[in-house]
VOBA-1610 file (N, C-alpha, C; in pm, whole numbers, padded with zeros to 5 digits, always signed):
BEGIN
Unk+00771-00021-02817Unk+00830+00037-02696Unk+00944-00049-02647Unk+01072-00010-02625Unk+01149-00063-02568Unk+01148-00129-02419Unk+01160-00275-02438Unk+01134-00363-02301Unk+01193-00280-02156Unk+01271-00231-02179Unk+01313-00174-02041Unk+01226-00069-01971Unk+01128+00023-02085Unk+01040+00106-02070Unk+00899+00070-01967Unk+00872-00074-02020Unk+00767-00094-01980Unk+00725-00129-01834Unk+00621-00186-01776Unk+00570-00222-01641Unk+00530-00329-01596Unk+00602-00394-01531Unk+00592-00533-01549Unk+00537-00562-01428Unk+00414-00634-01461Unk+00299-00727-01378Unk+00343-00835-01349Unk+00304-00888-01213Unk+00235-01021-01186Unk+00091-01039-01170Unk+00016-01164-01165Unk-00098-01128-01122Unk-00075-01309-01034Unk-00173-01269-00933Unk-00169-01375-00819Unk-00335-01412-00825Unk-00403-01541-00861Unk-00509-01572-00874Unk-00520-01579-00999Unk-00554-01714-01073Unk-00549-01705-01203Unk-00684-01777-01232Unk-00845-01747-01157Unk-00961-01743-01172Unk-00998-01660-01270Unk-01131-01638-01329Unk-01178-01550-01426Unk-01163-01375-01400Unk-01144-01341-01239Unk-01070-01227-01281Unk-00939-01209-01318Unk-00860-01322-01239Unk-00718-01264-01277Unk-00689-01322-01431Unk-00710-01416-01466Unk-00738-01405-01634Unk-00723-01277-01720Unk-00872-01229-01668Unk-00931-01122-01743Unk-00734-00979-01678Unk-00725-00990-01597Unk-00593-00896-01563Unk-00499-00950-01630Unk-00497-01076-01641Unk-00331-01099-01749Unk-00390-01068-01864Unk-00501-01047-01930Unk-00521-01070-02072Unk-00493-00928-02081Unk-00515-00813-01991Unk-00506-00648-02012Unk-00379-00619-02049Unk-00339-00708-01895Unk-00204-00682-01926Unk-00112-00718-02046Unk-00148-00773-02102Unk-00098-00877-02249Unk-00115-00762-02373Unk-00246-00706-02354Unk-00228-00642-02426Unk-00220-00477-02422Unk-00177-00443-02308Unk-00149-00292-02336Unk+00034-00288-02343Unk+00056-00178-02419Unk+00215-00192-02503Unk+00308-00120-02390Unk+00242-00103-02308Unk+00310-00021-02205Unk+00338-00154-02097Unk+00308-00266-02113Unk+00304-00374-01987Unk+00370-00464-01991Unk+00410-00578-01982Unk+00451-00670-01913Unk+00392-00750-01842Unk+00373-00892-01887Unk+00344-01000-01783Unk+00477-01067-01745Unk+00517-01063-01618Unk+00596-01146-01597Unk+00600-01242-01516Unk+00444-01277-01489Unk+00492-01416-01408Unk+00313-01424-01322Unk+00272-01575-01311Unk+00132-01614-01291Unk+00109-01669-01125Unk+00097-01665-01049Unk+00047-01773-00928Unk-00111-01821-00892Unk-00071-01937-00921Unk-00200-01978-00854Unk-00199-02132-00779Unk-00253-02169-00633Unk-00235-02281-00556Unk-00275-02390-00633Unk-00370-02372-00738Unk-00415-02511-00796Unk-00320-02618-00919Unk-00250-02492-00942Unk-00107-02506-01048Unk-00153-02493-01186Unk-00082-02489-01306Unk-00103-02421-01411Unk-00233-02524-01480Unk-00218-02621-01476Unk-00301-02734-01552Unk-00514-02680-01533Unk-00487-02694-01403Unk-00598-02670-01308Unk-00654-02559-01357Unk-00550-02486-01345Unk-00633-02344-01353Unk-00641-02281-01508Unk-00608-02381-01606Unk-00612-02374-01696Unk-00588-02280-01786Unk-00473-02204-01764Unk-00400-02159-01785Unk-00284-02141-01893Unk-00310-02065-01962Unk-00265-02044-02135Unk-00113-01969-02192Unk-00116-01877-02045Unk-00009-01760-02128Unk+00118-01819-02093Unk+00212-01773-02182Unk+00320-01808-02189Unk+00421-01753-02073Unk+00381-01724-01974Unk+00511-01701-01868Unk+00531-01766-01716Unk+00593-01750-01650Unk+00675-01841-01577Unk+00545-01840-01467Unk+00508-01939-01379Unk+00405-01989-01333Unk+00457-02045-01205Unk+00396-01991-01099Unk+00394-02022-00931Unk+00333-02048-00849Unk+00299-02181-00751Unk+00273-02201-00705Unk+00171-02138-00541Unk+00285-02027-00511Unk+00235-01954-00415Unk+00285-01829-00465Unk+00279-01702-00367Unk+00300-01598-00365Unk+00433-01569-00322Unk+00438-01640-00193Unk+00586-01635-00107Unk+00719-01715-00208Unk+00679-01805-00291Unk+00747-01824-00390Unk+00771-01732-00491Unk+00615-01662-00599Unk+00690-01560-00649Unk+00803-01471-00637Unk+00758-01403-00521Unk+00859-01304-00426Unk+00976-01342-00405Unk+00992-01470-00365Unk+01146-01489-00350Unk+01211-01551-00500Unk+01145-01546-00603Unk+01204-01576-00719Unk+01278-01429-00760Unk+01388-01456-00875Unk+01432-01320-00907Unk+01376-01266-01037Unk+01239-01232-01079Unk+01228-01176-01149Unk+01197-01076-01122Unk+01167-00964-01215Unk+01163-00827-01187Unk+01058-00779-01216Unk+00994-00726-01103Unk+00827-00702-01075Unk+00839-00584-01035Unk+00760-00454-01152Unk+00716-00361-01027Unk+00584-00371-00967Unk+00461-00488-00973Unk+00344-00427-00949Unk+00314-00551-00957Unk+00235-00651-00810Unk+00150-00757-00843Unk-00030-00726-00836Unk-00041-00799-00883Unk-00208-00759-00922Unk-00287-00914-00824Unk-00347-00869-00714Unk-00440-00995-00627Unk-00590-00956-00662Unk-00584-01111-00711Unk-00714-01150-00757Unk-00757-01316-00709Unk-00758-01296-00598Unk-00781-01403-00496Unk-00891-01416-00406Unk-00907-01499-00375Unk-01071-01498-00331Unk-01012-01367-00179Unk-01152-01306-00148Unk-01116-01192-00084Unk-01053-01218+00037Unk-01103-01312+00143Unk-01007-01318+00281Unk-00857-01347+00256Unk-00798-01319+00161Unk-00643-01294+00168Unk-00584-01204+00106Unk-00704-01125+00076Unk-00620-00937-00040Unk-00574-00880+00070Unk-00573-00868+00221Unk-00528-00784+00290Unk-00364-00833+00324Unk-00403-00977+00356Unk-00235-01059+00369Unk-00143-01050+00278Unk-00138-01078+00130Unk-00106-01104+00066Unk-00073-00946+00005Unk-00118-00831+00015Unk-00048-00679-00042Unk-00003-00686+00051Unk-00027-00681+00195Unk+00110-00696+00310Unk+00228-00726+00221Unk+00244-00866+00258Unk+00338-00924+00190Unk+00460-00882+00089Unk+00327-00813-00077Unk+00389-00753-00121Unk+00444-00634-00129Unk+00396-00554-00064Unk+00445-00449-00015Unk+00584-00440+00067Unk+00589-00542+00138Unk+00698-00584+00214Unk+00820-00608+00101Unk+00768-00667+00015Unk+00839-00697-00072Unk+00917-00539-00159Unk+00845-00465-00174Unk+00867-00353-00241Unk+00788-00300-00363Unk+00699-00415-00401Unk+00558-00405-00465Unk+00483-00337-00501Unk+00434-00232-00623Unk+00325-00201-00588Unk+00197-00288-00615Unk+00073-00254-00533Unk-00012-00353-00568Unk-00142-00291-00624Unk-00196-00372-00666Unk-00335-00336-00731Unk-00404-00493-00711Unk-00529-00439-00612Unk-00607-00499-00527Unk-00751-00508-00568Unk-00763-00656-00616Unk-00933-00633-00675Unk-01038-00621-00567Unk-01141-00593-00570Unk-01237-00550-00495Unk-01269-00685-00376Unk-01317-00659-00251Unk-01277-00586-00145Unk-01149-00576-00153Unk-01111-00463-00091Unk-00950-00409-00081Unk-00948-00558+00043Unk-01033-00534+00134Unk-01013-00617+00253Unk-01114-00652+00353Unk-01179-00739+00423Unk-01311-00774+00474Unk-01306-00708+00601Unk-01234-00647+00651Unk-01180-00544+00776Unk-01139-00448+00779Unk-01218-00304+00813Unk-01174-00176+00848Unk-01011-00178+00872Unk-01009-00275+00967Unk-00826-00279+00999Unk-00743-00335+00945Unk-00795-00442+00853Unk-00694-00441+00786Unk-00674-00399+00674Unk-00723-00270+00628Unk-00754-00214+00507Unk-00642-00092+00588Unk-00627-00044+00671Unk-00533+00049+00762Unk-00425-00009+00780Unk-00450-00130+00776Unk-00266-00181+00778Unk-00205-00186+00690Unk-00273-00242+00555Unk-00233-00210+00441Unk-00172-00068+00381Unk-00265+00025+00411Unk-00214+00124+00376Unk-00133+00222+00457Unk-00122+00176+00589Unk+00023+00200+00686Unk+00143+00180+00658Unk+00083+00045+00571Unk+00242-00030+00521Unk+00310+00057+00384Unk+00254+00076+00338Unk+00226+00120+00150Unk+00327+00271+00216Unk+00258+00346+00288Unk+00296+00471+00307Unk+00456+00451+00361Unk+00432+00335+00458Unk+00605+00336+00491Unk+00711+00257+00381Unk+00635+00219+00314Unk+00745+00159+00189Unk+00767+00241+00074Unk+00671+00338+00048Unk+00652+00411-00022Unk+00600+00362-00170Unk+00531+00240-00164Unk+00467+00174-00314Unk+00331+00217-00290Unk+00228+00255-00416Unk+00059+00237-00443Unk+00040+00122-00435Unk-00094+00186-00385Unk-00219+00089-00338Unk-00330+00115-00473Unk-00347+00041-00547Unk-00459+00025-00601Unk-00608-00025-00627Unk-00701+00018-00576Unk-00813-00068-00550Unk-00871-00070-00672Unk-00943-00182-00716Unk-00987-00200-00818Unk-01158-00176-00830Unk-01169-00063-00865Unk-01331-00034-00896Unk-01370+00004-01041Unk-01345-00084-01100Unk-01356-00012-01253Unk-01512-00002-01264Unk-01579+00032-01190Unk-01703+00059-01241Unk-01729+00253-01286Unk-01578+00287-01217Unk-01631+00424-01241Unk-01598+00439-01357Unk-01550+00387-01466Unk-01511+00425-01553Unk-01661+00360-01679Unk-01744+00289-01620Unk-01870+00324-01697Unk-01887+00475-01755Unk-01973+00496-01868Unk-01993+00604-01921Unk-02086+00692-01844Unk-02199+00582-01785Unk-02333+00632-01755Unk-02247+00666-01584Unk-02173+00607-01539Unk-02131+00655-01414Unk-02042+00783-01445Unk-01969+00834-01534Unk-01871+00925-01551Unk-01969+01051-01560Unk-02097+01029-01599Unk-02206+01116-01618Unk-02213+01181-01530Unk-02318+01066-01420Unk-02329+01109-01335Unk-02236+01192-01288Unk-02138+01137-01247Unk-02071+01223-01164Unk-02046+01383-01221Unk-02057+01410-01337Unk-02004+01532-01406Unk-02084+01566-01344Unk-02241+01537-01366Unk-02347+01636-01332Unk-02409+01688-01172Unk-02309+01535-01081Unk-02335+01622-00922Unk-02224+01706-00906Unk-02080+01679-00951Unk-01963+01795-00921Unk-02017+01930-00957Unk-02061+01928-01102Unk-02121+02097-01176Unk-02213+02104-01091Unk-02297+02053-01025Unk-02375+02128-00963Unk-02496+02143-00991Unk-02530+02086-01137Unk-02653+02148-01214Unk-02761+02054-01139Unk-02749+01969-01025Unk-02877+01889-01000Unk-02948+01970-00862Unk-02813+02099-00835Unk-02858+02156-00735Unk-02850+02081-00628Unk-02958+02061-00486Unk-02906+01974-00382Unk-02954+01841-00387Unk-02913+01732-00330Unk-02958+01567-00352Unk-03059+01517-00258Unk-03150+01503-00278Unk-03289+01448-00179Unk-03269+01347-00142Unk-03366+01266-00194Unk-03324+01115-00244Unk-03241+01020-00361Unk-03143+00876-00275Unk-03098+00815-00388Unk-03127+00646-00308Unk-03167+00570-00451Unk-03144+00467-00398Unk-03112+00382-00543Unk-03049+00287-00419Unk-02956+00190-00492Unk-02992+00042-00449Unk-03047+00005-00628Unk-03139-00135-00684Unk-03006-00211-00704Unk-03010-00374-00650Unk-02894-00485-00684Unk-02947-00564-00660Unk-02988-00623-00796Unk-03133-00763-00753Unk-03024-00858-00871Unk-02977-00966-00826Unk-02869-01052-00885Unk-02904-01210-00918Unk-02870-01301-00976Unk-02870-01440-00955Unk-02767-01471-00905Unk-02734-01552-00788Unk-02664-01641-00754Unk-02731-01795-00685Unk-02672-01910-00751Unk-02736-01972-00650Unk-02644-02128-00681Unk-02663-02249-00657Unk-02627-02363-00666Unk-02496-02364-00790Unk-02537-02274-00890Unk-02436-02291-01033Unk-02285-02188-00985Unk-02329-02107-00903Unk-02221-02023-00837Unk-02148-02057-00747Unk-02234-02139-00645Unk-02189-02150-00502Unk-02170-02327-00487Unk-02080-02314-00546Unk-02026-02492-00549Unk-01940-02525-00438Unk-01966-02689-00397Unk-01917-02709-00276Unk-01750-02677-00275Unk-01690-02672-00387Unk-01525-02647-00321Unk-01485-02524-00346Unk-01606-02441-00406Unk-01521-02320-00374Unk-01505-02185-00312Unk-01450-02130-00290Unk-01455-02000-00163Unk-01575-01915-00185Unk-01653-01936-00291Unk-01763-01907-00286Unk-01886-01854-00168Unk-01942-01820-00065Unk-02020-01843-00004Unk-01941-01888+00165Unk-01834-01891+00164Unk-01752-01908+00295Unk-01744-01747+00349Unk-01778-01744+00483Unk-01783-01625+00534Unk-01627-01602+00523Unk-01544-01661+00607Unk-01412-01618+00596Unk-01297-01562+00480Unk-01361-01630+00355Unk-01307-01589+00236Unk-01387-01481+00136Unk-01521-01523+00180Unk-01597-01395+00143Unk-01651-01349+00115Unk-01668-01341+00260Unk-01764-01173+00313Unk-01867-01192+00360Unk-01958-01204+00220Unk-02057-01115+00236Unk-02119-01077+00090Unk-02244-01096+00066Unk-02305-01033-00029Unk-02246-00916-00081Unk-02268-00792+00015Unk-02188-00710-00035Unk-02075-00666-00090Unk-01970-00774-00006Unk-01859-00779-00087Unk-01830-00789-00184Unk-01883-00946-00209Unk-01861-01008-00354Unk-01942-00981-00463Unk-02072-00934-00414Unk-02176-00921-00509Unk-02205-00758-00567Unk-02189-00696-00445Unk-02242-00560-00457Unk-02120-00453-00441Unk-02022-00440-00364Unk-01900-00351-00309Unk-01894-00215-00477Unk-01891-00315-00581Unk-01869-00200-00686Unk-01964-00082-00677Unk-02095-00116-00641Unk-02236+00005-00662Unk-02190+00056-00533Unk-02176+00026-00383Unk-02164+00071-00301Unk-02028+00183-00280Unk-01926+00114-00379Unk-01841+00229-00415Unk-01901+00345-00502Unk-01996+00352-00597Unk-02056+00449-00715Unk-02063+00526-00617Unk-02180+00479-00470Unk-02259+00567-00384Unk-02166+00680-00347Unk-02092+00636-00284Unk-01968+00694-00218Unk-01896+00783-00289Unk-01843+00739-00395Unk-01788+00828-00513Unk-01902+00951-00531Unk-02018+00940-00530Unk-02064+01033-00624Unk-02096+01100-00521Unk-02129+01058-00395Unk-02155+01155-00298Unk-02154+01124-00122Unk-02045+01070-00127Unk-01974+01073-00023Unk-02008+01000+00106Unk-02003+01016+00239Unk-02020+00900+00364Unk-02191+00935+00397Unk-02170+00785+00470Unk-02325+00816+00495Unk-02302+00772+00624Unk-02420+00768+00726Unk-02458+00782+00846Unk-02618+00725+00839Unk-02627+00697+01018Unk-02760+00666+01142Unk-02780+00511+00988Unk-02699+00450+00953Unk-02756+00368+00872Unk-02829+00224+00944Unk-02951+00177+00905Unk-03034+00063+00965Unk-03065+00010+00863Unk-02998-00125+00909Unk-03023-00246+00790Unk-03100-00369+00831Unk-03191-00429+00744Unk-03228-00581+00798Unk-03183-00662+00660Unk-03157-00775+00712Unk-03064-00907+00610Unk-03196-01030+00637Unk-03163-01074+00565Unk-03275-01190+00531Unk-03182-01289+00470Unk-03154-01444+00477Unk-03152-01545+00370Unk-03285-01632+00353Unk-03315-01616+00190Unk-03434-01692+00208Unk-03407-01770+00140Unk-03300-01825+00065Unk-03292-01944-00006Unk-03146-02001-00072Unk-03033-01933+00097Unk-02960-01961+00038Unk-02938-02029+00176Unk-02953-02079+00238Unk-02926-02161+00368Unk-02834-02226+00363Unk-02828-02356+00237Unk-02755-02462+00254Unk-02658-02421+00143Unk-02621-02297+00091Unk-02541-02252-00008Unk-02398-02160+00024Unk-02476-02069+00158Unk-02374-01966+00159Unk-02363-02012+00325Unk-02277-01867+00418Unk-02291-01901+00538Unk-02312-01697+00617Unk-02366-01637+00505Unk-02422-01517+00531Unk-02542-01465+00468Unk-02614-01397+00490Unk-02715-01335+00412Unk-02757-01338+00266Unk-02838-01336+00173Unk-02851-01326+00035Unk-02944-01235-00004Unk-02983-01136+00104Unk-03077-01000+00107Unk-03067-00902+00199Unk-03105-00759+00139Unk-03097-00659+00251Unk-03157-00554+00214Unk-03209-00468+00288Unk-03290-00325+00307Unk-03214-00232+00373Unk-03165-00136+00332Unk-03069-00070+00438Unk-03107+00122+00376Unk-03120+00163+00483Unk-03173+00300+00521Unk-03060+00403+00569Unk-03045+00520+00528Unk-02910+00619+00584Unk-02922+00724+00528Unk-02860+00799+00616Unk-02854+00975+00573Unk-02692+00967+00500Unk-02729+01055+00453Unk-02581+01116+00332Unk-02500+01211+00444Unk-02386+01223+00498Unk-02361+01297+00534Unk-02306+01422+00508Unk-02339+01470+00375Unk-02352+01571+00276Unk-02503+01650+00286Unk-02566+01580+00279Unk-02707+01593+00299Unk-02814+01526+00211Unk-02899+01472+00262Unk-03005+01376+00156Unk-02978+01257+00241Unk-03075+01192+00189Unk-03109+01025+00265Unk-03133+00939+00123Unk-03089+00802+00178Unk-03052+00689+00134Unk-03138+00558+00127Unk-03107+00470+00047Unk-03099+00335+00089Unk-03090+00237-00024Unk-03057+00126-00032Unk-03018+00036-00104Unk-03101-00083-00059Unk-03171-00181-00147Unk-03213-00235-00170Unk-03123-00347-00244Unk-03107-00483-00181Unk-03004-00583-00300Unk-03056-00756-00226Unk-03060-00837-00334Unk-03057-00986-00337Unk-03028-01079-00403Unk-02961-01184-00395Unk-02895-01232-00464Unk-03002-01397-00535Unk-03129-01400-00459Unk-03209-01472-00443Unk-03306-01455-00559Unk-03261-01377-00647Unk-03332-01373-00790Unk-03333-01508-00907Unk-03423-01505-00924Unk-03420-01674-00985Unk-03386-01674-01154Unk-03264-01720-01137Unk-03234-01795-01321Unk-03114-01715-01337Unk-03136-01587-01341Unk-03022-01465-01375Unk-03054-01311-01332Unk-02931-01248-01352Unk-02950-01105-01286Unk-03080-01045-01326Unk-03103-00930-01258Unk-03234-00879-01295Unk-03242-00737-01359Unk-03116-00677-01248Unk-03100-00512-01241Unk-03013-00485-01131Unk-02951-00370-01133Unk-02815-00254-01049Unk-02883-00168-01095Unk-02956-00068-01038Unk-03010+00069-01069Unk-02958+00175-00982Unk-02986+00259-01013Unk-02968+00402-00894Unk-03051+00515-00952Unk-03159+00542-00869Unk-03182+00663-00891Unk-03209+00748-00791Unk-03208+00861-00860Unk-03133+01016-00806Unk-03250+01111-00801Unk-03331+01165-00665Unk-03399+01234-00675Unk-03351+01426-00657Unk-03321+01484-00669Unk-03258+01624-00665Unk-03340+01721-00682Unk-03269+01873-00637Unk-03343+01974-00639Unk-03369+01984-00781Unk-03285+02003-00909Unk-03375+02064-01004Unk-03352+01932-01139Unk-03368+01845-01039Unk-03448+01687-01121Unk-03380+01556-01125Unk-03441+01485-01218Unk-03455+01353-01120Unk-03332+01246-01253Unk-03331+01127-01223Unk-03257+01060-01355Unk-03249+00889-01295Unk-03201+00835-01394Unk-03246+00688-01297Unk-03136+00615-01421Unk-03024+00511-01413Unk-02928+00459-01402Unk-02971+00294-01421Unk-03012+00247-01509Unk-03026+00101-01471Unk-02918+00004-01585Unk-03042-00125-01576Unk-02967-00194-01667Unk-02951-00322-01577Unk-02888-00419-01653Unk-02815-00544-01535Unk-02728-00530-01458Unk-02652-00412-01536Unk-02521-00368-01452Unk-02473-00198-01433Unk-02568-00147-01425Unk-02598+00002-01433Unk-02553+00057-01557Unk-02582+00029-01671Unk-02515+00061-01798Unk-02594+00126-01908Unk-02687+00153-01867Unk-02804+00259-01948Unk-02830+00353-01876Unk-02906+00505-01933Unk-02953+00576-01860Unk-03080+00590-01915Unk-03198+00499-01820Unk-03332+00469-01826Unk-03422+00586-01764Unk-03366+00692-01721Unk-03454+00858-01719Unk-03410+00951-01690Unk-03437+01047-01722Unk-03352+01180-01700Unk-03415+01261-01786Unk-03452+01411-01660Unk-03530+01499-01668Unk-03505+01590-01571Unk-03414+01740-01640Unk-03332+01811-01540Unk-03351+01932-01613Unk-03359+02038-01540Unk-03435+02140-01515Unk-03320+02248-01657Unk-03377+02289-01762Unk-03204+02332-01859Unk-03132+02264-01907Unk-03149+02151-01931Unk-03075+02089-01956Unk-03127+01927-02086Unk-03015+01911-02191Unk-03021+01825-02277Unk-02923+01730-02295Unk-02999+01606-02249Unk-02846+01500-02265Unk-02829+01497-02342Unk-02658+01495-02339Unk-02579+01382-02404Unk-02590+01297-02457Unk-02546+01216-02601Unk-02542+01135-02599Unk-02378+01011-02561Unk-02435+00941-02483Unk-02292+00849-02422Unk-02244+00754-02519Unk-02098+00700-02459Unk-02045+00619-02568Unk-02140+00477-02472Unk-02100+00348-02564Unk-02170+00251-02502Unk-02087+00198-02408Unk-02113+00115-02328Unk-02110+00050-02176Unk-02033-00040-02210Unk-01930-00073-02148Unk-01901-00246-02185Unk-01950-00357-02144Unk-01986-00496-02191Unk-02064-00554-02122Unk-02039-00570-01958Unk-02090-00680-01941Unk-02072-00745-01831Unk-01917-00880-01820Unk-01837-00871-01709Unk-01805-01006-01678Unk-01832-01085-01691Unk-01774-01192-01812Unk-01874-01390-01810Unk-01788-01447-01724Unk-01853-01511-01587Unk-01838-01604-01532Unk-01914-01748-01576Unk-01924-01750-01701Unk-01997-01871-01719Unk-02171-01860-01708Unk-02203-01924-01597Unk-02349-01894-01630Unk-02365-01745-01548Unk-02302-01668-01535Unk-02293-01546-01452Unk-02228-01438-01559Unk-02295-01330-01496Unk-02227-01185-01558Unk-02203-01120-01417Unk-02102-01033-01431Unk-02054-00956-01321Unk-02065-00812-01367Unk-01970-00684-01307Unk-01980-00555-01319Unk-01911-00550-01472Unk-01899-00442-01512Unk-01827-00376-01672Unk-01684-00470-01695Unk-01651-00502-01766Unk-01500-00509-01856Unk-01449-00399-01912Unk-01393-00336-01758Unk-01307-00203-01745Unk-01194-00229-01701Unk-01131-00351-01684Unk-00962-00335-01658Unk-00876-00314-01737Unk-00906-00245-01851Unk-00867-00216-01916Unk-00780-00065-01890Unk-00871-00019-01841Unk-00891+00095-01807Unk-00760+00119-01630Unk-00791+00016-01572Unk-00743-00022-01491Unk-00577-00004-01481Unk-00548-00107-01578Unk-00447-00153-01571Unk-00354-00013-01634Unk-00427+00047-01752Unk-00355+00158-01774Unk-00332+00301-01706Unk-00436+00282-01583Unk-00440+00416-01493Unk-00279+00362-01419Unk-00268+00230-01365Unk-00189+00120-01268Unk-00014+00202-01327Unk-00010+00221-01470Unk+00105+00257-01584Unk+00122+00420-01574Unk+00018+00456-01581Unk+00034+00653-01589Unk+00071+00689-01450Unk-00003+00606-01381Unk+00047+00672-01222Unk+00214+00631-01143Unk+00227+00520-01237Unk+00377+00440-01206Unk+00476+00588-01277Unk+00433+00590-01385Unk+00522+00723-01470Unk+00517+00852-01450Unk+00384+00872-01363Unk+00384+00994-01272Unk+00331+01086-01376Unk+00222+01022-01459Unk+00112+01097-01573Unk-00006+01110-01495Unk-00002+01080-01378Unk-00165+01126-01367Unk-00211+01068-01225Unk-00330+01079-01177Unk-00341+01030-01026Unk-00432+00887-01011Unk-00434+00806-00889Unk-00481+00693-00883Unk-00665+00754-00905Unk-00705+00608-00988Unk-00869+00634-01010Unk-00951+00596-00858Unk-00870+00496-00807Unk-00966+00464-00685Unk-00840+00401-00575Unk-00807+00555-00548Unk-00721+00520-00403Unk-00689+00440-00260Unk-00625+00425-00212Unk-00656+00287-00112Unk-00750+00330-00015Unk-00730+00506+00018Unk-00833+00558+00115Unk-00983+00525+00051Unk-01017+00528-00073Unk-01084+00551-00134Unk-01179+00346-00092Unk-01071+00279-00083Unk-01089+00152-00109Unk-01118+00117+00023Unk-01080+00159+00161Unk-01096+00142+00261Unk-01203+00159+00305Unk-01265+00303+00255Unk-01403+00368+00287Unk-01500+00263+00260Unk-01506+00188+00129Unk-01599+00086+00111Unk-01617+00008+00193Unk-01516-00061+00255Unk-01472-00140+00372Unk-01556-00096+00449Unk-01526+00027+00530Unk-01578+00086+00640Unk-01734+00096+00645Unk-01799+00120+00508Unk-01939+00141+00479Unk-01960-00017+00519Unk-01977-00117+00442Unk-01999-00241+00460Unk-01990-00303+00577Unk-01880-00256+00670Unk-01881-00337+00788Unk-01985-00259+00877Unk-01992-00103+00872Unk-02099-00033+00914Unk-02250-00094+00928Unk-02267-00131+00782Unk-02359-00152+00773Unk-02415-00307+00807Unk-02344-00438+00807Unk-02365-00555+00884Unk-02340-00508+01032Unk-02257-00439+01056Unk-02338-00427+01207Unk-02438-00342+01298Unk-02488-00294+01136Unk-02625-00216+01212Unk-02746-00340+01217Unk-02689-00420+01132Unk-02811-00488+01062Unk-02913-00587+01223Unk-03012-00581+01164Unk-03145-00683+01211Unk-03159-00785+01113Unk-03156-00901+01179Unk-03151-01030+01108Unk-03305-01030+01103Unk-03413-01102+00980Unk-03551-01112+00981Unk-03563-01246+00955Unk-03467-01348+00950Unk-03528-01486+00913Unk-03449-01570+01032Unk-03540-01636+01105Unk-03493-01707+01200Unk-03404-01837+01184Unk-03406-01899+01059Unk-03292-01988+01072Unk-03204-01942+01076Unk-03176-01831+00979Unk-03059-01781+00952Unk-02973-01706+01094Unk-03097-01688+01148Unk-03045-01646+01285Unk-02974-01731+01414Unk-03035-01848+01364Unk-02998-01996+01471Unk-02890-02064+01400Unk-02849-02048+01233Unk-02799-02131+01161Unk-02645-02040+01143Unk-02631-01908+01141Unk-02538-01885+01125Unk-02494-01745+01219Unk-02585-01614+01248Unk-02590-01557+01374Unk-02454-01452+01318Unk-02461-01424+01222Unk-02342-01324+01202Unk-02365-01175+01226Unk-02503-01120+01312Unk-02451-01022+01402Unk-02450-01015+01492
//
């Protein structure tokens, strides 16, 4: 493909996601890397590819290379500042998960986007799982009839090997929140597959992450679909050694199916009224963070939706409205919440 054709990336955060985004970008023929930032500098962050390398962001930007699209992959309390920014710039961006730790500033972002006229890309590649693409075929057609019950299993390891003293790890301000960092992808599935929920009541618990994090590492949370059907999610990060399970299952009028795995990547039941599955292609693994696995190795997928929609082949997979809503669910739901463990209540008091 002729260089002038292609789409040329930055990516800002050069941690194991944004890695994993320059390496996509590296290799799809439609792309372009043109240029790396990260505060710790190239050595640090250990850092391989061959292109021009920055310190900050506000430096990228005022350098003259030619960017249509930076990619933030930064610890989360600065994805909302930092697409500002680029947007300001003339940018489009593509925003890894949380879009932003604030309803509002997930609206400013995309206030801005609309008046500059660049995409917003949120990064949820979980929909592009097989066993999630399923699903969804089978609530759009209709064939499950109406949705009763669903709930959603996120039983995780995190603990001392994750949450190290220097890094943004476990800092409320940078981020979040369990949900954010740990869970936001399943809580997007929910949403995707069937839309806002409501009257939601949550209780949070830390039972063993006290001296690790400075929010919660468990939760029970209860809600109506506002489609119709009731809810709840179940998630902790207080699982000992390594992940356990991300499940979802789906109780419906004419039957039932259940979604598991470490990272929802099998379909462990399904039994529907007429009907003979499929067989699916396979799952991609998990994210290695080292002694950690994360959601699918789908930016692949990502980065090439980021290209069709730049060329005006096709529409965004997970829109900024789309990215906001998560936002909105999550903050919903910490402030419905009931705290159940009293240090945590004297020690950190985040509702």
């Amino acid at each position: 493909m002729n260089k002038a054709d292609k789409i040329r990336f930055a990516v800002v955060g050069c941690g194991h996601i944004g890695k994993r985004h320059a390496e996509m970008i590296l290799r799809n023929p439609e792309a372009e890397l043109v240029g790396l930032v990260d505060i710790k500098g190239k050595e640090k962050s250990n850092v391989t590819f061959d292109v021009p390398f920055f310190h900050s962001l506000d430096e990228l930007l005022r350098s003259d290379l030619p960017i249509d699209v930076v990619n933030i992959a930064t610890p989360n309390g600065f994805h909302a500042e930092q697409a500002l920014a680029c947007l300001d710039a003339k940018k489009h961006v593509v925003i890894e998960k949380p879009m932003a730790l604030t309803k509002q500033d997930a609206e400013r972002v995309i206030f801005k986007a609309l008046h500059v006229h660049r995409y917003v890309f949120a990064v949820m590649q979980n929909r592009y799982s097989p066993p999630s693409v399923w699903v969804k075929e089978l609530v759009e057609s209709g064939r499950l009839g109406r949705i009763f019950m669903v709930q959603l299993n996120c039983y995780w390891n995190r603990d001392e090997r994750y949450y190290v003293p220097d890094s943004w790890h476990g800092k409320k301000s940078l981020d979040g929140g369990t949900l954010f960092t740990q869970f936001s992808h399943f809580i997007d599935i929910l949403y995707w597959l069937f839309g806002d929920i409501e009257n939601i009541n949550s209780r949070l618990a830390d039972f063993n992450h006290e001296e690790l994090t400075e929010f919660e590492d468990s939760g029970i949370i209860s809600f109506d679909f506002v489609n119709g059907g009731m809810g709840s999610i179940n998630y902790s990060t207080s699982i000992w050694n390594k992940n356990m399970e991300s499940s979802m299952t789906i109780i419906a009028e004419h039957g039932s199916l259940k979604i598991g795995g470490q990272y929802m990547d099998k379909v462990e039941y399904c039994h529907i009224r007429d009907y003979v599955m499929p067989e699916l292609a396979p799952t991609n693994p998990g994210n290695d963070y080292g002694a950690y696995k994360g959601s699918a190795q789908n930016h692949h997928y990502v980065i090439q939706n980021v290209i069709d929609v730049i060329k005006e082949n096709t529409t965004i997979t997970t829109n900024a409205l789309e990215g906001l809503k998560v936002v909105d669910i999550i903050d919903r739901v910490y402030k419905s919440s009931n705290v159940v463990n009293n240090d945590f209540i004297r020690k950190k008091a985040i509702c």
